[in-house]
HTML snippet that shows the backbone in 3Dmol.js (N, CA, C, O; Angstrom):
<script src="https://3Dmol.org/build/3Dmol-min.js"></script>
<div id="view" style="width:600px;height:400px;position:relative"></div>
<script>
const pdb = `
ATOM      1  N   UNK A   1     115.410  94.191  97.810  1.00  0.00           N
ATOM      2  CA  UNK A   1     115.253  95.622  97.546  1.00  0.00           C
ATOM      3  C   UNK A   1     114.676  95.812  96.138  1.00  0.00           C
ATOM      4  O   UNK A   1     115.096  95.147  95.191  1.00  0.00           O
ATOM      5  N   UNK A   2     113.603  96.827  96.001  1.00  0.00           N
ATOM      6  CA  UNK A   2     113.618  97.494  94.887  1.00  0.00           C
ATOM      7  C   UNK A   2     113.920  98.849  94.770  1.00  0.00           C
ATOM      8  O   UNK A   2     114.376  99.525  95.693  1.00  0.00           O
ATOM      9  N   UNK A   3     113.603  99.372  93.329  1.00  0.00           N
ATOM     10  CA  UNK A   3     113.992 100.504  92.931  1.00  0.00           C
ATOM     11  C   UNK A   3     112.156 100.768  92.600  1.00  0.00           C
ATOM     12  O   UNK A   3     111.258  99.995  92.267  1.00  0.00           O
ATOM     13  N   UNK A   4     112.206 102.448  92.930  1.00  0.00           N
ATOM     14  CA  UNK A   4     111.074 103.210  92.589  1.00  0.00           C
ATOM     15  C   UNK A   4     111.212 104.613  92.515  1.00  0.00           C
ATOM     16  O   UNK A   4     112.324 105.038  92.829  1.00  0.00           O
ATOM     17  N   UNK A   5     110.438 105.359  92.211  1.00  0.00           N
ATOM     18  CA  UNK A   5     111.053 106.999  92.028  1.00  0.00           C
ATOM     19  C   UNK A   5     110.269 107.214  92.393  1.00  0.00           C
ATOM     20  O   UNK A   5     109.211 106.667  92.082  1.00  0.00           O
ATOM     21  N   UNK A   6     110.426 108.396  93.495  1.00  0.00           N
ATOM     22  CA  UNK A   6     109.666 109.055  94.593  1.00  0.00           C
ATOM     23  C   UNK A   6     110.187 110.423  93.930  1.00  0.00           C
ATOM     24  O   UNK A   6     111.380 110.727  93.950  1.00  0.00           O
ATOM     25  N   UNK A   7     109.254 111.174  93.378  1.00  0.00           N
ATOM     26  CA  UNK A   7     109.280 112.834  93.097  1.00  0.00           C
ATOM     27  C   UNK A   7     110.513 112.910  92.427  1.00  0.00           C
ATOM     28  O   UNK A   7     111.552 113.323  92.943  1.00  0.00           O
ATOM     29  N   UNK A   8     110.330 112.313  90.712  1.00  0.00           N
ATOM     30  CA  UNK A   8     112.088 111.818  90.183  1.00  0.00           C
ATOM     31  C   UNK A   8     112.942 111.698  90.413  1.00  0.00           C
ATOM     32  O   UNK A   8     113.711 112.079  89.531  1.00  0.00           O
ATOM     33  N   UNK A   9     113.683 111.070  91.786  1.00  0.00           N
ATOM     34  CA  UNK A   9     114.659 110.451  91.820  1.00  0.00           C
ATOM     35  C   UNK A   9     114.368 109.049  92.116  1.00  0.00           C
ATOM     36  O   UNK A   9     113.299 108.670  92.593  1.00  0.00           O
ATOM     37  N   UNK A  10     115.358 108.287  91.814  1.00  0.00           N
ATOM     38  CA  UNK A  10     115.447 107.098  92.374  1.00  0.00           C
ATOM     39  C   UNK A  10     115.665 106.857  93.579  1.00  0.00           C
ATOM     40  O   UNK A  10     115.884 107.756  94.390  1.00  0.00           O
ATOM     41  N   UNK A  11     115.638 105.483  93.912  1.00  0.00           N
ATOM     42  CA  UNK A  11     115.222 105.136  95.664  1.00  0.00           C
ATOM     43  C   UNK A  11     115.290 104.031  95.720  1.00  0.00           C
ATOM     44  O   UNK A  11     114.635 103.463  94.846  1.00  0.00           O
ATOM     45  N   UNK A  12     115.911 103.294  96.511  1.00  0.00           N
ATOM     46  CA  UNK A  12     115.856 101.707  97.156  1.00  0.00           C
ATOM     47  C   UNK A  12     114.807 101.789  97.957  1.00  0.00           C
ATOM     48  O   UNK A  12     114.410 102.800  98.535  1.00  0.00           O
ATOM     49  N   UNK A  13     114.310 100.605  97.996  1.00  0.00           N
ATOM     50  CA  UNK A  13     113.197 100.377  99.443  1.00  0.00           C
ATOM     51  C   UNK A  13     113.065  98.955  99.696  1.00  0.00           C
ATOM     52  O   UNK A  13     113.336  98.224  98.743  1.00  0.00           O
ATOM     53  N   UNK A  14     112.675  98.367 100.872  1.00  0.00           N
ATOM     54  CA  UNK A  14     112.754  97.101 101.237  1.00  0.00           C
ATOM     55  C   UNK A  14     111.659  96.141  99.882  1.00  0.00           C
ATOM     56  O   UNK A  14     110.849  96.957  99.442  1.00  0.00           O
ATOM     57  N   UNK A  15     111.527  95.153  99.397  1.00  0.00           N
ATOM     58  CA  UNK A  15     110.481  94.576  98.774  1.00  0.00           C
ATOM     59  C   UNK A  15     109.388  94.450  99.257  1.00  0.00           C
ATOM     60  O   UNK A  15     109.448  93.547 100.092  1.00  0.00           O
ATOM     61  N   UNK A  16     107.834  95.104  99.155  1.00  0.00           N
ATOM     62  CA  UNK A  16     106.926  94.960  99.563  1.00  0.00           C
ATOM     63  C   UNK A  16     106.668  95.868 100.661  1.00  0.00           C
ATOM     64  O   UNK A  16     105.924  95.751 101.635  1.00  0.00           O
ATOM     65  N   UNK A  17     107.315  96.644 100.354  1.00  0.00           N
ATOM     66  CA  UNK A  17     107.035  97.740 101.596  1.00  0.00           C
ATOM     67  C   UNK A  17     105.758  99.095 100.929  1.00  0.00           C
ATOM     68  O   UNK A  17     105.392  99.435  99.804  1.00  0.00           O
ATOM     69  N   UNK A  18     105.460  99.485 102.195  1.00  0.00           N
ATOM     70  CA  UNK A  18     103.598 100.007 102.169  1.00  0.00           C
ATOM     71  C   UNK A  18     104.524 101.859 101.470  1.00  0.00           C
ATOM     72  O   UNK A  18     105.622 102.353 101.214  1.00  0.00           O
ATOM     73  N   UNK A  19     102.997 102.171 101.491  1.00  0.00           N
ATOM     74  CA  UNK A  19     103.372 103.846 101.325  1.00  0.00           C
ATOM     75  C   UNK A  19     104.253 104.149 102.711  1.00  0.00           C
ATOM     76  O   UNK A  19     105.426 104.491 102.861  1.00  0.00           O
ATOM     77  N   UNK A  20     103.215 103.884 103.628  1.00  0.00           N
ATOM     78  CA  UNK A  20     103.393 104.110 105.307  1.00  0.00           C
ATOM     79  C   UNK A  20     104.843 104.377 105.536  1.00  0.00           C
ATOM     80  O   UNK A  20     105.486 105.328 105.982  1.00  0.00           O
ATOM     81  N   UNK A  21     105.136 103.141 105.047  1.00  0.00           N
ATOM     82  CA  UNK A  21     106.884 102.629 105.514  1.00  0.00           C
ATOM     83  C   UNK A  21     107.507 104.105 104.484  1.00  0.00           C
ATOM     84  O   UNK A  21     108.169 105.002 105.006  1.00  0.00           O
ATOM     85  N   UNK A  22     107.206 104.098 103.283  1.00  0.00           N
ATOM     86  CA  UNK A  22     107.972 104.827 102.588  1.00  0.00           C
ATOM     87  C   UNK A  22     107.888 106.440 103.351  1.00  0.00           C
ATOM     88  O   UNK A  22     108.969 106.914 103.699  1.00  0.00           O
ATOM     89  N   UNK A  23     106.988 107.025 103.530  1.00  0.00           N
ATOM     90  CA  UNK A  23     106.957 107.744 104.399  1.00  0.00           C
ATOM     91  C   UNK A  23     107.815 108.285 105.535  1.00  0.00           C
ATOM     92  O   UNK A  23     108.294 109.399 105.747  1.00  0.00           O
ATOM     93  N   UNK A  24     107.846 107.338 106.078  1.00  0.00           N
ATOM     94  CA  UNK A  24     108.493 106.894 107.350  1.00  0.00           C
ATOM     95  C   UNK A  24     110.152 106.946 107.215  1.00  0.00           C
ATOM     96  O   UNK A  24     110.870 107.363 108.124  1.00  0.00           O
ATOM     97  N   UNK A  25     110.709 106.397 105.777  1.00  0.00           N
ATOM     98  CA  UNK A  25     111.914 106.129 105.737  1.00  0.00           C
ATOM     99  C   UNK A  25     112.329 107.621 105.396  1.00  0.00           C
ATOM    100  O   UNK A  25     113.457 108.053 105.633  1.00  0.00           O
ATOM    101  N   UNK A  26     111.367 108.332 104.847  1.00  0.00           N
ATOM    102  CA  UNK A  26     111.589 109.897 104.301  1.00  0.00           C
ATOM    103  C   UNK A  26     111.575 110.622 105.122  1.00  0.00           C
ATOM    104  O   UNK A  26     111.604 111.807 104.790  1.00  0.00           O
ATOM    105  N   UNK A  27     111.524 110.275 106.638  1.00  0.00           N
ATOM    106  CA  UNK A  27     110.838 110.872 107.542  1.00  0.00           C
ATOM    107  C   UNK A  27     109.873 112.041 107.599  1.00  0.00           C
ATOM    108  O   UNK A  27     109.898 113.103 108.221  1.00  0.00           O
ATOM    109  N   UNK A  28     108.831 111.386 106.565  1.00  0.00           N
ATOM    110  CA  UNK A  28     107.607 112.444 106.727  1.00  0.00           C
ATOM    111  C   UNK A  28     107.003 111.733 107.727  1.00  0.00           C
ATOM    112  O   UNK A  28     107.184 110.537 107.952  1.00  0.00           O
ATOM    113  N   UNK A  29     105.923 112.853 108.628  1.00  0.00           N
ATOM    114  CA  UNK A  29     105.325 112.550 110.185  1.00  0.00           C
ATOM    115  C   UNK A  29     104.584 113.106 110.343  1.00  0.00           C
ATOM    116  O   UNK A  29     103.933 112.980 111.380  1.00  0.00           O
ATOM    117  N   UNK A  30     104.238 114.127 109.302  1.00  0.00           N
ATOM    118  CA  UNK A  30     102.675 115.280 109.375  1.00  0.00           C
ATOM    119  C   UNK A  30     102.320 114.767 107.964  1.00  0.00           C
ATOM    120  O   UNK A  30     103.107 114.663 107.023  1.00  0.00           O
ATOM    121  N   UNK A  31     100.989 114.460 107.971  1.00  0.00           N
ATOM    122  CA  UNK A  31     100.403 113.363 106.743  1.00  0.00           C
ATOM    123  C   UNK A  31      99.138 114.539 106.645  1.00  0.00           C
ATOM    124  O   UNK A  31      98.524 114.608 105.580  1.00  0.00           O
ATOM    125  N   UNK A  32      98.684 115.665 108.029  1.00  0.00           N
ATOM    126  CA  UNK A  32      97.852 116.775 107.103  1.00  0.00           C
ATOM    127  C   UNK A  32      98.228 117.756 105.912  1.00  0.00           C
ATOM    128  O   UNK A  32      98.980 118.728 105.967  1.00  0.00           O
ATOM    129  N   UNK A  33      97.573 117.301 104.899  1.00  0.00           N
ATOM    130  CA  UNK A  33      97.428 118.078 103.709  1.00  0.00           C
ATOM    131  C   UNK A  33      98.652 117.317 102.631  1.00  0.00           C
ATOM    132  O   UNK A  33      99.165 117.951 101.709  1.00  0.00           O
ATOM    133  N   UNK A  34      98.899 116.277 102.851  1.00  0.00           N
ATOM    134  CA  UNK A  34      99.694 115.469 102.110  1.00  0.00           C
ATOM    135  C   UNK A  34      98.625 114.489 101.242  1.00  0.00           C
ATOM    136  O   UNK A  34      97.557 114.071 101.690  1.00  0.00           O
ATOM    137  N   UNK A  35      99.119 114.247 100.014  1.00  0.00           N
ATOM    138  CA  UNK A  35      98.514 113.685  99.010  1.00  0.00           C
ATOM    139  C   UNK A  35      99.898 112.676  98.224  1.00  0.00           C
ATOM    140  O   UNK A  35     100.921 113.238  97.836  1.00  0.00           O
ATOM    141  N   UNK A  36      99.684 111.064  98.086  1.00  0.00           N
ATOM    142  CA  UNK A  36     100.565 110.788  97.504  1.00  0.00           C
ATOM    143  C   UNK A  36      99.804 109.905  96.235  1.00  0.00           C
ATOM    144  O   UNK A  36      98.883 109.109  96.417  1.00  0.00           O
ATOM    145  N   UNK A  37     100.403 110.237  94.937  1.00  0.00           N
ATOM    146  CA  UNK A  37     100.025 109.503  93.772  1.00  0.00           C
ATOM    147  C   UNK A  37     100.889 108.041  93.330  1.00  0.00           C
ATOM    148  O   UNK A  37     102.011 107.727  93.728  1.00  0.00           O
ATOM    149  N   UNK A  38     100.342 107.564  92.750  1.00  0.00           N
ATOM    150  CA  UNK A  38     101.558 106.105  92.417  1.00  0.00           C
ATOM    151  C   UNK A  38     100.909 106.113  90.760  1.00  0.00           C
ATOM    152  O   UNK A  38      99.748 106.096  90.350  1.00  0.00           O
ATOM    153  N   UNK A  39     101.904 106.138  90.229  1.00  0.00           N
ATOM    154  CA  UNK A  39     101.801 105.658  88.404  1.00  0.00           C
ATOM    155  C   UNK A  39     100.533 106.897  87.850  1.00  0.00           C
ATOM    156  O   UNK A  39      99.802 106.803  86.864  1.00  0.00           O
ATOM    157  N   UNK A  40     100.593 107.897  88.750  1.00  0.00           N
ATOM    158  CA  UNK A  40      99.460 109.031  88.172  1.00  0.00           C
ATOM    159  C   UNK A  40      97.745 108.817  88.976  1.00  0.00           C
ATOM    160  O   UNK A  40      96.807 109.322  88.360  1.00  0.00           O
ATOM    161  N   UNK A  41      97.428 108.054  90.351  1.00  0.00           N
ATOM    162  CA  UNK A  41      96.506 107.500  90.477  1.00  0.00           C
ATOM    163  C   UNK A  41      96.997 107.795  92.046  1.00  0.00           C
ATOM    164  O   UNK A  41      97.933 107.496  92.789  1.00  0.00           O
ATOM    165  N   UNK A  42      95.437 108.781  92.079  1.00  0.00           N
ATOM    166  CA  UNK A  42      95.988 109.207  93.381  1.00  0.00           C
ATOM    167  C   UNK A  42      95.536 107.560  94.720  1.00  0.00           C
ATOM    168  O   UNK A  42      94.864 106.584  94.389  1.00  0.00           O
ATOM    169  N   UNK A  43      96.139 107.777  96.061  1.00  0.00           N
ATOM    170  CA  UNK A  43      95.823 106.803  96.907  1.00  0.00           C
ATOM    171  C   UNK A  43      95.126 107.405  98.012  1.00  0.00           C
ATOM    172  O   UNK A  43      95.404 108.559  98.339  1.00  0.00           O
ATOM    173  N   UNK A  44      94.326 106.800  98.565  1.00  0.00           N
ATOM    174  CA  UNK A  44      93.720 107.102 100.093  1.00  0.00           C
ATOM    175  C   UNK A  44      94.395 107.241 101.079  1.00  0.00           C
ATOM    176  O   UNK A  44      95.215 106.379 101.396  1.00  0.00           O
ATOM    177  N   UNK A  45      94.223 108.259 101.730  1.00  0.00           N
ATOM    178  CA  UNK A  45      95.514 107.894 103.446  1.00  0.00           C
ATOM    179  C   UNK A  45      94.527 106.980 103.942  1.00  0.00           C
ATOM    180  O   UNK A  45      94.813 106.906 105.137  1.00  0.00           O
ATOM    181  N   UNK A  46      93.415 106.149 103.715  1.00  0.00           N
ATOM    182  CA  UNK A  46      93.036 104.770 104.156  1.00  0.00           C
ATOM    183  C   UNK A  46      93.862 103.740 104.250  1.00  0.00           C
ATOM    184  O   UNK A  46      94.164 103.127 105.274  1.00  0.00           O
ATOM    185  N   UNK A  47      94.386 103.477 102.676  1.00  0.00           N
ATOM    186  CA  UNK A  47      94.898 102.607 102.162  1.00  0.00           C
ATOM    187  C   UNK A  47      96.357 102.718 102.348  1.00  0.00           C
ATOM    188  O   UNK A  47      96.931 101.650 102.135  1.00  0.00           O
ATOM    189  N   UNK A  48      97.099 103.667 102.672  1.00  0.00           N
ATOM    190  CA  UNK A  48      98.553 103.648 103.008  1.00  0.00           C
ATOM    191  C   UNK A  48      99.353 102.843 103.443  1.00  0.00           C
ATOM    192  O   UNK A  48     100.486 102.651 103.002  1.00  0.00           O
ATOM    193  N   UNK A  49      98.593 102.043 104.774  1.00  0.00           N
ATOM    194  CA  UNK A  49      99.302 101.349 105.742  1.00  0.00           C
ATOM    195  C   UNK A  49      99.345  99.882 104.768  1.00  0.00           C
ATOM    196  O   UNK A  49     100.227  99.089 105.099  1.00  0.00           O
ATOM    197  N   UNK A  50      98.656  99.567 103.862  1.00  0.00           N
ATOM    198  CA  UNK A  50      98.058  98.284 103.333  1.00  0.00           C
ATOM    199  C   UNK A  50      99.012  98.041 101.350  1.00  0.00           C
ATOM    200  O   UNK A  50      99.680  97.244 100.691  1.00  0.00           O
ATOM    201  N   UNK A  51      98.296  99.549 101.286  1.00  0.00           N
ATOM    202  CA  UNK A  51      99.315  99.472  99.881  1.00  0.00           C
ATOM    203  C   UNK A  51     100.406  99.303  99.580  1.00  0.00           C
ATOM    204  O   UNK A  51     101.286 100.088  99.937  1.00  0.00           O
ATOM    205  N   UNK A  52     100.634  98.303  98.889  1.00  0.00           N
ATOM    206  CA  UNK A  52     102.884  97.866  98.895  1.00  0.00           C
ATOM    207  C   UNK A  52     103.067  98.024  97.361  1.00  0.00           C
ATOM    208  O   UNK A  52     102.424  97.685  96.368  1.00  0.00           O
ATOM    209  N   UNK A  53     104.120  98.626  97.580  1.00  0.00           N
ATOM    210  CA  UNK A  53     104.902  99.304  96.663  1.00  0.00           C
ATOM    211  C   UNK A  53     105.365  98.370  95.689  1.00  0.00           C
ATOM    212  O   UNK A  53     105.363  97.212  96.105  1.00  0.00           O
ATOM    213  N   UNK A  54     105.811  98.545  94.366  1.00  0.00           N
ATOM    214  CA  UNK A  54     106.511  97.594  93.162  1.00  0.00           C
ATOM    215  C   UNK A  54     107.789  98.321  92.611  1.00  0.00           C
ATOM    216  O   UNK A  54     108.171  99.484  92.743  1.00  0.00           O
ATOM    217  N   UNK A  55     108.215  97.458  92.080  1.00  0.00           N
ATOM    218  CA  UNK A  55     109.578  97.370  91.519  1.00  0.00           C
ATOM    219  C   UNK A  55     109.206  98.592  89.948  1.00  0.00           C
ATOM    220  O   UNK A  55     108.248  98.314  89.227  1.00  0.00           O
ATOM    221  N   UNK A  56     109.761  99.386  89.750  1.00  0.00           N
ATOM    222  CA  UNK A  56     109.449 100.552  89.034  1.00  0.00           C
ATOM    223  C   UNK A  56     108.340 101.244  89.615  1.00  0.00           C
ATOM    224  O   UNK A  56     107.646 101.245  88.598  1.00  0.00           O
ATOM    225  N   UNK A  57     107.603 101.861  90.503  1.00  0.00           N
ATOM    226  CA  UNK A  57     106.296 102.515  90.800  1.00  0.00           C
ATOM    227  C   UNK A  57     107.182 104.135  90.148  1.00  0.00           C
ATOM    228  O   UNK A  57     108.337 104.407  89.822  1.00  0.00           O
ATOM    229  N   UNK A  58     106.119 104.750  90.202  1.00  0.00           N
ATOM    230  CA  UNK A  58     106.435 106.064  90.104  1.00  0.00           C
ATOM    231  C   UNK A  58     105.626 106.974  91.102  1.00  0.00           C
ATOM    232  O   UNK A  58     104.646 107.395  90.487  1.00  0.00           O
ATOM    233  N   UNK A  59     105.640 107.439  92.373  1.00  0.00           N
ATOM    234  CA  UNK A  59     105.311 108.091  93.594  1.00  0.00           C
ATOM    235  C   UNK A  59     105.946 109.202  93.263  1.00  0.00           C
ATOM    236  O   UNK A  59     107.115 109.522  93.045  1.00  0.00           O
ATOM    237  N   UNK A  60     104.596 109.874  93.279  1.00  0.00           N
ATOM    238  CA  UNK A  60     104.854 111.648  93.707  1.00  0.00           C
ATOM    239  C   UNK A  60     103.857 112.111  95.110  1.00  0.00           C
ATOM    240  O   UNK A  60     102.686 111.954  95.457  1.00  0.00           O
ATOM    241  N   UNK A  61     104.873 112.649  95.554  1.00  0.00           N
ATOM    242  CA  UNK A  61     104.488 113.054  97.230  1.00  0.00           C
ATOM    243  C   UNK A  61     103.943 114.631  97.189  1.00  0.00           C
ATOM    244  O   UNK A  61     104.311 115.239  96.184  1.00  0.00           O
ATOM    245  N   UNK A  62     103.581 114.964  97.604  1.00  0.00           N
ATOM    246  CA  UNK A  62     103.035 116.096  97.495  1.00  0.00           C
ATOM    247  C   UNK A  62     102.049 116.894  98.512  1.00  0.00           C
ATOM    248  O   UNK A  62     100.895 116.521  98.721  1.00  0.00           O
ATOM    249  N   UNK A  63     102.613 117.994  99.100  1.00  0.00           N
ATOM    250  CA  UNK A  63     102.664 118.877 100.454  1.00  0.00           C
ATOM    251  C   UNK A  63     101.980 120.100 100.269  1.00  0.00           C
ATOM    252  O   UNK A  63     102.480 121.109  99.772  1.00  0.00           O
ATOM    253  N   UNK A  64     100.368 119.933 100.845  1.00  0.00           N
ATOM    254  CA  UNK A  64      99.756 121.661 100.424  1.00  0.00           C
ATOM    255  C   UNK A  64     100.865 122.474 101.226  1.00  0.00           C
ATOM    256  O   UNK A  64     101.809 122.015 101.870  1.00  0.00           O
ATOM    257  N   UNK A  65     100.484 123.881 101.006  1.00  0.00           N
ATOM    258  CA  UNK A  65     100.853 124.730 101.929  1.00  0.00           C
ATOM    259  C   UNK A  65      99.881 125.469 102.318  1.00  0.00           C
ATOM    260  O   UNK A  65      98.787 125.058 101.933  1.00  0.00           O
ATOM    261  N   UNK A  66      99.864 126.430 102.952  1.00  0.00           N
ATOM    262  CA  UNK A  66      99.086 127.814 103.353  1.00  0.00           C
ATOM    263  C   UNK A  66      99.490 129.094 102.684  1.00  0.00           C
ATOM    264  O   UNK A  66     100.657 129.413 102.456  1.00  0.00           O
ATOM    265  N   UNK A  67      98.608 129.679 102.441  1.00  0.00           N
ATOM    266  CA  UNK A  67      98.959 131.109 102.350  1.00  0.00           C
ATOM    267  C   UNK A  67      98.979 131.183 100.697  1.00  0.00           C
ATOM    268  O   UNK A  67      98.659 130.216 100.006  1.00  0.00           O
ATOM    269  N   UNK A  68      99.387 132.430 100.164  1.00  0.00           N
ATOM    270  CA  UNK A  68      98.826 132.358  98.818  1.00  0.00           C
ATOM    271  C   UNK A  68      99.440 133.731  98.198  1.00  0.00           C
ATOM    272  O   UNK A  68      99.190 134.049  97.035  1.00  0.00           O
TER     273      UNK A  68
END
`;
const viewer = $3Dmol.createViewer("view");
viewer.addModel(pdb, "pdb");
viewer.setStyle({}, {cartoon: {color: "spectrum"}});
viewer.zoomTo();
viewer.render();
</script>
């Protein structure tokens, strides 16, 4: 296990686990209009399934909305 902070809190997650997975464990499941950053650097929903996570990352998740 590591530790990483997802939208400042802390968080366990398996070692080497993807955005995807992290996602998944959050149970997010609608990925339109979602944007996730790691260490200030945003990522591709290309690269999600592929990118693995580290021991301190700093992930901010982040959910447009509609309307205004």
């Amino acid at each position: 296990m590591i530790s990483i902070i997802v939208n400042n809190k802390e968080q366990e997650i398996e070692q080497d686990a993807t955005i995807l997975q992290l996602l998944s464990n959050n149970e997010i499941t609608e990925f339109k209009g979602l944007a996730v950053a790691i260490d200030y650097q945003v990522i591709s929903k290309s690269d999600w399934e592929l990118h693995q996570l580290k021991q301190g990352n700093k992930i901010t998740i982040i959910s447009a909305t509609a309307g205004g």
